[in-house]
N, C-alpha and C positions, 0 to 999 in steps of 0.2 A: 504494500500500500504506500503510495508517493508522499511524499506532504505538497498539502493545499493550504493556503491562505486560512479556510474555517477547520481545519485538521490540524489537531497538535498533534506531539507525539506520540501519545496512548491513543490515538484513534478517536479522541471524544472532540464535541465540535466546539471551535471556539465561538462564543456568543458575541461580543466585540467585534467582531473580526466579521461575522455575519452580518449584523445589523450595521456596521460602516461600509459592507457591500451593497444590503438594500438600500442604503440610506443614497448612496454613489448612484443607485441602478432609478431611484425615482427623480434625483434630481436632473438626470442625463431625461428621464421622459417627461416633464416638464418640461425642461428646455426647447425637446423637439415639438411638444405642442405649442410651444408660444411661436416657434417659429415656423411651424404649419399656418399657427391665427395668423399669423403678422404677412405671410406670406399669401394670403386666402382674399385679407384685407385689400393689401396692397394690389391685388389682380382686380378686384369689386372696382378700386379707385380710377386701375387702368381703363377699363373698360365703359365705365362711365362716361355718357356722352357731354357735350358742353351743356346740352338743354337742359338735362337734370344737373348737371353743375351748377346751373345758372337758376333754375329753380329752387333747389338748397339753399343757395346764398340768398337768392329774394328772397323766400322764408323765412330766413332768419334776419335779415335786416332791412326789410323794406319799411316797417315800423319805426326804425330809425330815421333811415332816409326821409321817409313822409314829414315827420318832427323836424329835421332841421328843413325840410324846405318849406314848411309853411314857419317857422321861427326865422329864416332869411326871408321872407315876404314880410313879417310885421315888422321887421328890425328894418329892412329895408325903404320901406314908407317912409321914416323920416328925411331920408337921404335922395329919396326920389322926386321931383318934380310932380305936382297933382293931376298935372295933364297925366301921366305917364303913369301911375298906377294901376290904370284900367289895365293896360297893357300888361304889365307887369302879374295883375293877378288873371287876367287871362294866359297865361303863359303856365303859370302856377298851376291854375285849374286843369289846364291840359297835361300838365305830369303829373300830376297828385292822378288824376284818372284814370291813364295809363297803368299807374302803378300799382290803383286797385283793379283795375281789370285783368292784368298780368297776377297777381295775385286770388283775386280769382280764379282765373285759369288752373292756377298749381293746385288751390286747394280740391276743384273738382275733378282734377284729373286724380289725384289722392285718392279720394274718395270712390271715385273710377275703381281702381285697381284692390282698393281692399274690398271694395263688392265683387270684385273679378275676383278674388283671393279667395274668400268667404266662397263662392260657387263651386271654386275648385275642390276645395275641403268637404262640400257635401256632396 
């Protein structure tokens, strides 16, 4: 009988010596799975077209956006000539709309796809 790393000499198993093997043998498969996730991820990212790129981002900050541009329209009134604010908030008016309509969009195409999800599952 050879000696092994969990074999001493009398043949009986070293405990230590086991469980710093198992302990070796999960962190090596943890590893691989984070780098399966991360790998799995980064292909979803690849693949991803600009539309739903550009959907995610309006998602997320088109609320933003909205707020500063109507807070550049009231801050701007002072600085603007009175003829010129018509202008100024028709201009306004026409992104501000855009940018609910476009958002719009995302959410019912959303919405789309989890009823398409939901059908697939039953």
């Amino acid at each position: 009988m050879g000696h092994s790393p969990m074999v001493d000499q009398k043949g009986y198993i070293d405990v230590n010596s086991a469980l710093k093997l198992k302990e070796a043998e999960g962190r090596v498969e943890v590893d691989r799975l984070h780098a399966e996730s991360d790998a799995k991820f980064r292909e979803l990212l690849i693949k991803e077209s600009a539309k739903e790129t550009a959907s995610k981002h309006l998602a997320k900050f088109a609320g933003l956006y909205l707020l500063i541009l109507v807070l550049a329209f009231i801050g701007s009134i002072k600085f603007i000539p009175e003829s010129n604010v018509a202008v100024v908030a028709g201009l306004i008016t026409l992104v501000v709309t855009n940018l609910s309509t476009i958002l719009k969009g995302i959410v019912e195409n959303g919405q789309g796809k989890e009823d398409k999800l939901k059908g697939d599952k039953q």
